[in-house]
C-alpha positions as CSV (number, residue, x, y, z in Angstrom):
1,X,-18.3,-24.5,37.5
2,X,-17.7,-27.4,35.2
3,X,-21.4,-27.1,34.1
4,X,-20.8,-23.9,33.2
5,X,-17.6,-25.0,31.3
6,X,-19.8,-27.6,29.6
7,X,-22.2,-25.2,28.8
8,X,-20.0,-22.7,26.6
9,X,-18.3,-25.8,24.9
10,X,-21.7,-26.7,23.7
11,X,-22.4,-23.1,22.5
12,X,-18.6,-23.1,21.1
13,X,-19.5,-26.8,19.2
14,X,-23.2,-24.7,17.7
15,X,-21.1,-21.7,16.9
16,X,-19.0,-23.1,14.6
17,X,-20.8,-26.3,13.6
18,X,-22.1,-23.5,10.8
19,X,-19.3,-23.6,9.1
20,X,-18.9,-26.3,6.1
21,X,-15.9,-27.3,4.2
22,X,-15.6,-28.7,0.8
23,X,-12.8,-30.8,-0.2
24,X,-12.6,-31.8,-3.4
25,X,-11.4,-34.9,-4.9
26,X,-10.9,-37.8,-7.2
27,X,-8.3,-40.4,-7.7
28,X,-7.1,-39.9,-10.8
29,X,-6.0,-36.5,-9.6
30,X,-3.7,-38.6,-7.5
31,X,-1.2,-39.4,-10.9
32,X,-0.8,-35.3,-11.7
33,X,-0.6,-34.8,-8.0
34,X,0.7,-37.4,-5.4
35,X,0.2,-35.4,-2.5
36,X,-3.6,-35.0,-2.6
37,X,-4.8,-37.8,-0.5
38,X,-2.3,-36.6,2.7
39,X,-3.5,-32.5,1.7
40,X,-7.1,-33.6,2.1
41,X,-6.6,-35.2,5.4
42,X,-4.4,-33.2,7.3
43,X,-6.9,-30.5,6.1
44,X,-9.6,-32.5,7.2
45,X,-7.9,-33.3,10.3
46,X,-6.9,-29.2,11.1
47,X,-10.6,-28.1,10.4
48,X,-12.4,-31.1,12.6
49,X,-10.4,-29.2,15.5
50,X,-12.7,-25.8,14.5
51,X,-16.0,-28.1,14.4
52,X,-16.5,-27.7,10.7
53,X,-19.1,-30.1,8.6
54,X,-16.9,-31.8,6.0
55,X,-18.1,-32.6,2.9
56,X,-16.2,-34.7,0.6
57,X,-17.2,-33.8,-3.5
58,X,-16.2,-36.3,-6.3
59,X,-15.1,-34.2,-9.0
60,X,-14.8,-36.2,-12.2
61,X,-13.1,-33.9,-14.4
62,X,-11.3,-30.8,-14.5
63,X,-14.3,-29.6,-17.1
64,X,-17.0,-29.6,-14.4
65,X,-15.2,-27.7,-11.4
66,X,-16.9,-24.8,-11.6
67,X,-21.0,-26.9,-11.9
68,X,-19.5,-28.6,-9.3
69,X,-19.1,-25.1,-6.9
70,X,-22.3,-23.8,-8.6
71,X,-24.4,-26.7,-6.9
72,X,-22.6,-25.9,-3.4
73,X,-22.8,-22.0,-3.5
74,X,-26.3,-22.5,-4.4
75,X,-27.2,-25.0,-1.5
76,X,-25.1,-23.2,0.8
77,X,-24.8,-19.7,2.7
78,X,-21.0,-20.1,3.3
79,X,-18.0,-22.7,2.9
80,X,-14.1,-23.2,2.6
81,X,-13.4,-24.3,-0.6
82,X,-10.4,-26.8,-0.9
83,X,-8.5,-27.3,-4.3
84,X,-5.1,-28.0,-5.3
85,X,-4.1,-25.0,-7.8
86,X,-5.0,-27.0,-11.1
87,X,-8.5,-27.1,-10.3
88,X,-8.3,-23.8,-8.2
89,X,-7.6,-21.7,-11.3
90,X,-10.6,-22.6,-13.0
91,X,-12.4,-20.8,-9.8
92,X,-10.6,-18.1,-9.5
93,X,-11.6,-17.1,-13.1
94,X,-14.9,-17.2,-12.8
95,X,-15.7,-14.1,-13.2
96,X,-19.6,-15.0,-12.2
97,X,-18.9,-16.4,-9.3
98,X,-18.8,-12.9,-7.2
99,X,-22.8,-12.4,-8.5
100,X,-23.8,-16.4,-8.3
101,X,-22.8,-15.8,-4.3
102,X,-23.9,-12.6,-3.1
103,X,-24.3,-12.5,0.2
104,X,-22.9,-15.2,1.2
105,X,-19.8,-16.1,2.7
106,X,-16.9,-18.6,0.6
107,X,-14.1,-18.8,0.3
108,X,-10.9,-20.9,-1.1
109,X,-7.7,-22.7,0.0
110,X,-5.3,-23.7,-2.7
111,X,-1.7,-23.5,-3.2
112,X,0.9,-22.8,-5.4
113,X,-0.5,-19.8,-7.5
114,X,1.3,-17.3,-8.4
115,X,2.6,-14.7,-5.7
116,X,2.1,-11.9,-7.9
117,X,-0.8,-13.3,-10.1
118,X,-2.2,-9.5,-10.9
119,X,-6.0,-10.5,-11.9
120,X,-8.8,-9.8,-10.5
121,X,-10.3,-12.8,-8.0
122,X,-14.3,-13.0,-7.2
123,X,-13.6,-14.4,-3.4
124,X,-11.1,-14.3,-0.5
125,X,-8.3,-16.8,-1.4
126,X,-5.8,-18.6,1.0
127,X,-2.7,-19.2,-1.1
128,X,0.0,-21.8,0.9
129,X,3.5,-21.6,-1.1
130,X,6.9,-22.1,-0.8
131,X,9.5,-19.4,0.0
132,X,11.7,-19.8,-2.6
133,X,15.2,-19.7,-0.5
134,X,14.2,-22.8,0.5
135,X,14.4,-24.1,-3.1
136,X,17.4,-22.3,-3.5
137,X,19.0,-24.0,-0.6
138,X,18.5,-27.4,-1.9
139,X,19.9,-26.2,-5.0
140,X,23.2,-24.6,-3.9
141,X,23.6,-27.8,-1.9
142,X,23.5,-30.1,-4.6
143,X,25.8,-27.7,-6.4
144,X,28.4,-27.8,-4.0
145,X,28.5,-31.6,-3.7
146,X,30.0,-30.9,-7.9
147,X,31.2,-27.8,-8.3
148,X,35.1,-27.5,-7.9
149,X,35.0,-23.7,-7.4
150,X,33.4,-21.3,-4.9
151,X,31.3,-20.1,-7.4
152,X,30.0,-22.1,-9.6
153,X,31.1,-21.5,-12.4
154,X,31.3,-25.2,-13.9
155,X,28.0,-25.5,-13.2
156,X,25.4,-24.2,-15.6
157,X,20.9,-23.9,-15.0
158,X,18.5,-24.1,-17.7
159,X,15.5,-21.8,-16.9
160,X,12.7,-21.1,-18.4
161,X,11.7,-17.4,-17.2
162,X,8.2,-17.4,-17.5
163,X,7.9,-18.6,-13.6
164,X,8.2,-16.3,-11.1
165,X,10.0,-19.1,-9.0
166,X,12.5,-18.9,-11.3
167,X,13.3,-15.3,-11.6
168,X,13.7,-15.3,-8.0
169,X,16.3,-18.0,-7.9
170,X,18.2,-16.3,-10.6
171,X,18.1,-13.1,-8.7
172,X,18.9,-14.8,-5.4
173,X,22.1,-16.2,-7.3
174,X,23.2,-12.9,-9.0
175,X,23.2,-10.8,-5.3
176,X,25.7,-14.4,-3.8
177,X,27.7,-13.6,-7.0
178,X,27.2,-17.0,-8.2
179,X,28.8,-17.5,-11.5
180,X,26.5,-20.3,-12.9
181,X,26.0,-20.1,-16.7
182,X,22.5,-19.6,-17.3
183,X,20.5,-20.9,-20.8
184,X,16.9,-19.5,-20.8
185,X,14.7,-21.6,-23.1
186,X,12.6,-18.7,-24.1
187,X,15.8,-16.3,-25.2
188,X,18.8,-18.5,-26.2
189,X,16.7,-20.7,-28.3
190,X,16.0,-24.8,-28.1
191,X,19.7,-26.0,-28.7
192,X,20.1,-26.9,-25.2
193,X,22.6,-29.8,-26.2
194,X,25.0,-27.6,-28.1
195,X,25.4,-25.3,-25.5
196,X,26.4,-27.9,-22.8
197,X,29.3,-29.4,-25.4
198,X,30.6,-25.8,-25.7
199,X,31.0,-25.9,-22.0
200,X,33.5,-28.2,-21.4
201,X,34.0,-27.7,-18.3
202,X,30.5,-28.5,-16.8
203,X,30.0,-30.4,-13.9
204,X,26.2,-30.4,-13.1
205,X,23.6,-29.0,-14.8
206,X,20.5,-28.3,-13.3
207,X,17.2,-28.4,-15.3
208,X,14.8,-25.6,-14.2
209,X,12.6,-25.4,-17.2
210,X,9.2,-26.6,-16.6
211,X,7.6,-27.9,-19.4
212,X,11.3,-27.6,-21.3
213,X,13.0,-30.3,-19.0
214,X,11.7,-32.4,-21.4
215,X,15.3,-31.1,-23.2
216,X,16.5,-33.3,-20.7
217,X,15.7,-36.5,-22.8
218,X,18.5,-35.3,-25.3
219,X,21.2,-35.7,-23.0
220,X,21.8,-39.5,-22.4
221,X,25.2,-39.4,-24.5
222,X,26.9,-37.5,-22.4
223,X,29.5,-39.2,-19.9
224,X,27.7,-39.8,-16.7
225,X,31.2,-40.0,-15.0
226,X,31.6,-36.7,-15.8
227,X,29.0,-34.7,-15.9
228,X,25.9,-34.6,-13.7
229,X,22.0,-33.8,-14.6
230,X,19.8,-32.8,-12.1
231,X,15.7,-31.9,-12.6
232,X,13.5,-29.9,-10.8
233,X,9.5,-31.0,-10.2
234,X,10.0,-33.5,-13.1
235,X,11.1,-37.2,-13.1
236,X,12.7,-37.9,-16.3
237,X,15.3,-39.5,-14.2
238,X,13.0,-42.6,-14.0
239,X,13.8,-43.3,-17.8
240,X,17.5,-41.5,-18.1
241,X,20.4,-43.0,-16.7
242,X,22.7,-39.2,-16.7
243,X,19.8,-37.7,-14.6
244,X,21.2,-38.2,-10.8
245,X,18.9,-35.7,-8.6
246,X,14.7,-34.8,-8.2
247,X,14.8,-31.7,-6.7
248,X,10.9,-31.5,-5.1
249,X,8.6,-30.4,-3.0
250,X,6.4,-32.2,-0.4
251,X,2.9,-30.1,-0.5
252,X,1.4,-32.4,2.1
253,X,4.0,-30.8,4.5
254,X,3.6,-27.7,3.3
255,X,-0.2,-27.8,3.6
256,X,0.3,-28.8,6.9
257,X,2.6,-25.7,8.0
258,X,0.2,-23.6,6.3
259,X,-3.5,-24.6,7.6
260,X,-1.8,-24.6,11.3
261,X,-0.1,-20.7,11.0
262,X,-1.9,-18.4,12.6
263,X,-2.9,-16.5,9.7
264,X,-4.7,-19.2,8.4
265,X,-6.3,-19.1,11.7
266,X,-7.5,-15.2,11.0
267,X,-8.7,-15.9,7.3
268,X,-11.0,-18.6,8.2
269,X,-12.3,-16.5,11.1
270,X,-12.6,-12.9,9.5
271,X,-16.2,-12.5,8.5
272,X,-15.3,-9.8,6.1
273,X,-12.6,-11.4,4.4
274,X,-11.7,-8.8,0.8
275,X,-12.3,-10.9,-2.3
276,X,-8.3,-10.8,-2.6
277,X,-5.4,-13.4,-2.8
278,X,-3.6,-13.9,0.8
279,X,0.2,-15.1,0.1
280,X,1.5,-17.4,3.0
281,X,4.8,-19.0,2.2
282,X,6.4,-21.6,4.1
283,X,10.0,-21.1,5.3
284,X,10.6,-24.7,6.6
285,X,13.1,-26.4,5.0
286,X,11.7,-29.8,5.5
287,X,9.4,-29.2,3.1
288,X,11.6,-29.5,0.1
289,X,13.5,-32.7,-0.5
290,X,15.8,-34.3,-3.6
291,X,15.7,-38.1,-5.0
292,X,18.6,-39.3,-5.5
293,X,18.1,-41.5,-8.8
294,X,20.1,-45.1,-7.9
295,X,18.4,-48.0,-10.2
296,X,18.5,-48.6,-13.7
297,X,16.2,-46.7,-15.8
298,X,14.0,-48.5,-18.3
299,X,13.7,-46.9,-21.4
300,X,10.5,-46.0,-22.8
């Protein structure tokens, strides 16, 4: 009997020792995304559990991605790609990669694009992101440990709108009849200073602007004692003192939840996977996390 067990383990190990994964790397990636290095190995750890070949690639610049994946598709008959979402979106619009791999069998795992990203995709994409009341949940934490009403309205949130994270937040606050004062970047203009003296009464603002939390740099005259900055996914708190919370997300931990679910399990074992973008968010809250900002900043 335990020959026998032996035996179909062996076939098992053949079986799946077809299957090759690609993760992609290079160290420098390590400055725009800290993360990477504990991604790739709890990826590489998940996937040694389904007998897959692992083959690390160097990539040495965000220009080459796609030669990169030409070399593989064309050595190869199948293969999980693995990229973060800044060099997953080069891939995704490729719009010759459907024809350059024909009947073959690839496929992606990335994270963080867009849930609703509405454009056409030339291969079947695993998509690990965060369920955005998580987010908010960190958020309306921080704003209670201010605010000196039930609904916030001395707090205020500038937003840029572009991101559909953001709308969701905004909506999630409007249905708890939240009264934070909102400043969109892209409709209320770039006077983000003026409109925090008008309101006098602020107690924390929160910076959810993307790119525009850069606005953030303006505010260093304002009385720490009395009014509070917070940032989301940016660290200007590292160089201004008023900044008192990082409001982040931990993608090795939400890698891990994601490779492990069980629908990761059925995308990586469908053989006829639709060349379409498969949305898995992460509801664990562990998986977002603030800095609270406690030393002296240096100043640029």
């Amino acid at each position: 009997m335990r020959k026998i067990g032996i035996f179909f383990f062996i076939l098992l190990v053949l079986a799946c020792g077809n299957n090759n994964a690609f993760l992609f790397y290079n160290q420098k990636y390590v400055v725009i995304f800290p993360e990477i290095d504990k991604i790739l190995y709890k990826t590489k750890e998940r996937l040694d559990r389904d007998f897959y070949k692992i083959y690390k690639v160097k990539n040495d610049s965000f220009i080459t991605i796609n030669t990169d994946v030409d070399k593989i598709t064309a050595k190869y008959k199948n293969g999980l790609l693995v990229l973060p979402d800044f060099l997953a979106t080069a891939v995704i619009k490729n719009d010759n990669f459907a024809s350059t791999t024909k009947g073959k069998n690839f496929k992606l795992l990335t994270n963080n694009i867009p849930e609703d990203y509405k454009f056409p995709v030339q291969l079947p994409i695993f998509n690990i992101l965060v369920e955005p009341k998580v987010i908010i949940k960190e958020l309306v934490s921080i704003l209670k440990k201010h605010s000196k009403t039930k609904n916030f309205s001395d707090c205020g949130i500038v937003i840029d709108s572009n991101f559909t994270l953001v709308d969701k937040t905004i909506l999630e606050f409007n249905k708890k009849n939240y009264n934070i004062k909102i400043f969109n970047i892209l409709t209320d203009g770039p006077d983000v200073k003026t409109w925090i003296e008008k309101n006098t009464d602020f107690k924390i603002v929160i910076f959810f602007a993307y790119k525009y939390n850069n606005k953030i740099l303006e505010m260093e005259n304002f009385d720490k004692k009395k009014l509070v900055f917070a940032e989301v996914f940016t660290d200007y708190g590292n160089i201004i003192e008023n900044v008192k919370y990082k409001i982040n997300i931990d993608w090795g931990e939400v890698f891990y939840y994601g490779i492990n679910s069980v629908d990761f399990k059925k995308f990586i074992n469908s053989k006829k996977s639709e060349n379409k973008i498969y949305n898995y968010l992460v509801k664990n809250q562990n998986v977002v996390y603030t800095k609270i900002y406690n030393i002296k900043k240096i100043k640029p």
